[in-house]
C-alpha positions, 0 to 999 in steps of 0.5 A, spaced: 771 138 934 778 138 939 782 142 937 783 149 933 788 152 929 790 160 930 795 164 927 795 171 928 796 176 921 796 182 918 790 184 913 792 185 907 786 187 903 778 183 903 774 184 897 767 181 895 766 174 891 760 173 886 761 166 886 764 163 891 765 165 899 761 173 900 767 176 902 775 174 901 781 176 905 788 176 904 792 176 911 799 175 911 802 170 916 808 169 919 810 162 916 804 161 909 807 155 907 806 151 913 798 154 915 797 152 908 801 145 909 797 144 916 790 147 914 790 142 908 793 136 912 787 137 918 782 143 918 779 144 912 778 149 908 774 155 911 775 159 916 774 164 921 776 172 921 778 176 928 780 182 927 785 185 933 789 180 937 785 174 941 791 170 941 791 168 949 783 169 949 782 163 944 787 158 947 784 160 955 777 159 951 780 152 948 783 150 954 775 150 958 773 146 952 778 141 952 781 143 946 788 142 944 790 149 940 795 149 934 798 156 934 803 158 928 
């Protein structure tokens, strides 16, 4: 892995799926169709949830690992 994908959102709801994932987010984004463009284009379909604002954190954590980060 050599780079991240983060965008930052606000939780609208979650829910629990019976046949899918266990548990199922809606997060609204700032720019939805662009994170929905770039994470079909490059990272794939599942994600990671933090909840609280750990921006800074995740781009200093990514930048020890040699990641390149993508913030939307």
């Amino acid at each position: 892995m050599r780079r991240i994908l983060v965008t930052q959102g606000e939780l609208v709801r979650s829910f629990p799926m019976e046949k899918w994932c266990k548990q199922m987010v809606h997060v609204r984004v700032p720019d939805a169709a662009r994170f929905f463009r770039r994470v079909h284009e490059d990272y794939g379909a599942h994600f990671t949830l933090v909840l609280g604002d750990y921006v800074k954190k995740l781009q200093g954590v990514a930048g020890m690992l040699g990641m390149e980060v993508e913030l939307i």
